[in-house]
N, C-alpha and C positions, 0 to 999 in steps of 0.2 A: 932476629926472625921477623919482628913488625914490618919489617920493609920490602915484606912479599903481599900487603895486605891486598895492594888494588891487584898484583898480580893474580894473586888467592882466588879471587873473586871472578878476573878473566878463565880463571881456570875452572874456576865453578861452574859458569854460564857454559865454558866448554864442554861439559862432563855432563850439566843438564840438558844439552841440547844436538848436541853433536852425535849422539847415541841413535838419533833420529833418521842420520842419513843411513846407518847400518842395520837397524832392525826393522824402518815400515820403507826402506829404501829410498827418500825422498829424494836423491839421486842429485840435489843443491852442490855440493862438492863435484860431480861429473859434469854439470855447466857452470862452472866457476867462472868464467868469462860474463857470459850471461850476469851474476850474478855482482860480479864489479861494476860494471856498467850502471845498475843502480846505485852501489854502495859507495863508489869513488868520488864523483862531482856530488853528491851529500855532504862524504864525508870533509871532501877539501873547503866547503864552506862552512862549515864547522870547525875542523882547524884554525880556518881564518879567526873564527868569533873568539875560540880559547885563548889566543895568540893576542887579540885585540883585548880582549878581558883580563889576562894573565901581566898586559906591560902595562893596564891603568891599575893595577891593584883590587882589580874588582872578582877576581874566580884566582884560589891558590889551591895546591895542591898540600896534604900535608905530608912532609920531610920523614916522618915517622913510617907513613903508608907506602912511601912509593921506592925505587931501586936510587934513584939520586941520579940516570943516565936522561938525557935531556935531547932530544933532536931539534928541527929547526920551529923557530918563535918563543924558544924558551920550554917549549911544551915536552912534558916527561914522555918517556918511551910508553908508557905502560897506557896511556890518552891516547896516543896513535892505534895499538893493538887495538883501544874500546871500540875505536871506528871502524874495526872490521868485527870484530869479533860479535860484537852484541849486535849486529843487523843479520848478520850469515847466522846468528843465531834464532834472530827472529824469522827468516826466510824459509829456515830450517821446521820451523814451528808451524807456520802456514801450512807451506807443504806438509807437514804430518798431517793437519788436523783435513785437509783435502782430499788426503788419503785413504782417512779414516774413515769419513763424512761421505764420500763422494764428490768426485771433481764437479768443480765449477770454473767455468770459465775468468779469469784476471786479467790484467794486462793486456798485452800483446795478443793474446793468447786467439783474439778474437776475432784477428788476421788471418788465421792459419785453416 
């Protein structure tokens, strides 16, 4: 059962944050496009770094924590999920508290 732990945890951040687009409608899952576009070329230079870290010995994952399935660089399944999940979570957080707060202008946003 330890071998759900990082999974555990992605599921955590989901359950803590995801709840967000449903009850103050922060509508980040309805422009999901949108919301790649920041999170993707972040997250693929990130990967690189795990990947470069991962084959000098310098960043492990432990064997205990994780599911043992491995995509490309050596890097476990469960490091690729964190790179989407924990930004669309923080995305998600933003938008709440904007919601909350009262909008203010970000990004793009100042184009429009």
């Amino acid at each position: 059962m330890s071998h759900f732990g990082y999974l555990a945890m992605l599921g955590f951040t989901v359950i803590g944050s995801f709840w967000l687009e449903i009850v103050l409608r922060v509508n980040v899952l309805r422009r999901i496009r949108r919301a790649m576009k920041s999170i993707l070329p972040v997250a693929f230079f990130f990967i690189l770094w795990d990947g470069y870290a991962i084959s000098r010995d310098h960043w492990t994952f432990d064997a205990h924590q994780i599911l043992g399935r491995f995509g490309p660089l050596h890097i476990p399944v469960e490091e690729y999920l964190f790179f989407i999940v924990v930004p669309l979570a923080a995305i998600m957080t933003l938008e709440a508290v904007r919601r909350v707060k009262g909008h203010w202008v970000i990004g793009d946003e100042s184009n429009q």
